[in-house]
C-alpha positions in Angstrom: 16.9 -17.8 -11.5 18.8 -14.4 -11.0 17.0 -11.0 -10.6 17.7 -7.8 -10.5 16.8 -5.5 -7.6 16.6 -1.9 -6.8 15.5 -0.4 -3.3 14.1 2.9 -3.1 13.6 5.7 -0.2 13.2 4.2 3.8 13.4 0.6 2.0 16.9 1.2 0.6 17.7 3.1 3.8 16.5 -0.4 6.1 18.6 -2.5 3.9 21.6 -1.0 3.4 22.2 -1.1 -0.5 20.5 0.6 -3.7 20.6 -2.1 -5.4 21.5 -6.1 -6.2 21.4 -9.2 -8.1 20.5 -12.4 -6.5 19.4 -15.9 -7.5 16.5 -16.9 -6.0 15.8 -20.8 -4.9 13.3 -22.5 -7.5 10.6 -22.6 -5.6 10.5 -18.4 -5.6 8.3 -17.6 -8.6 6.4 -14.5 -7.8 6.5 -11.2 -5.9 5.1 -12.7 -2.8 7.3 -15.0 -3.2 10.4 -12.6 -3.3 9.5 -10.5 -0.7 9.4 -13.4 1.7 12.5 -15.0 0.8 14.1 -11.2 1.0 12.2 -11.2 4.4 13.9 -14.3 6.0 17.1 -13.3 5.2 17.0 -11.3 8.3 18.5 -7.7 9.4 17.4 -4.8 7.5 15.3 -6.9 4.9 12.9 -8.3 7.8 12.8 -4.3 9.2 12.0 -2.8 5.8 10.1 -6.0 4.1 7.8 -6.3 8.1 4.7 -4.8 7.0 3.7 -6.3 3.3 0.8 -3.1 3.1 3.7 -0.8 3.3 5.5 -2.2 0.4 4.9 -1.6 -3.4 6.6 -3.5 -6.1 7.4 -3.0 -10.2 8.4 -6.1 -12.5 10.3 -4.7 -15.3 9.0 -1.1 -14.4 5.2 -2.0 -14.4 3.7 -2.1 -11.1 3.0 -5.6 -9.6 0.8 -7.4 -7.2 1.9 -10.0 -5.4 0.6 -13.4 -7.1 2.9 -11.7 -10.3 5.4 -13.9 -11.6 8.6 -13.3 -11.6 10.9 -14.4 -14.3 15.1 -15.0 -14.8 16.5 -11.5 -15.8 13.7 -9.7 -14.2 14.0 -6.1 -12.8 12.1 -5.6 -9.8 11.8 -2.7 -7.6 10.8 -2.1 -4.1 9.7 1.0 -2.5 7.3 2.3 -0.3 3.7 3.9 -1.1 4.4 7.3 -3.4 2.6 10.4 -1.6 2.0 13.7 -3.9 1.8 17.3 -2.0 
């Protein structure tokens, strides 16, 4: 299944990139899910992906929790918590 991903603020910064399209192994079929397999790719993905409670995500630009499934096509963004002021 290939996704589309975007990376936003200190999480794009980490990583390196704005943005990608990967295929993900089948056994990667939610948000969790993603944000692991990101996570053991190493490098900048393990530094920005370390701390799950610092990480928000959006499946198809609707916010997501992590038992959310993912889907072929998908767009799913990852940034860190918004703040107002």
């Amino acid at each position: 299944m290939t996704v589309d991903l975007l990376y936003f603020a200190w999480v794009r910064e980490r990583i390196g990139r704005a943005a990608e399209q990967i295929t993900l192994p089948a056994d990667v079929g939610t948000v969790g899910g993603l944000l692991d397999h990101l996570r053991a790719r190493g490098g900048g993905y393990a530094e920005a992906l370390a701390e799950t409670a610092r990480i928000r995500c959006a499946v198809n630009q609707d916010f997501a929790q992590p038992e959310a499934r993912i889907a072929a096509g998908d767009e799913i963004a990852i940034f860190p918590p918004i703040t107002g002021g």
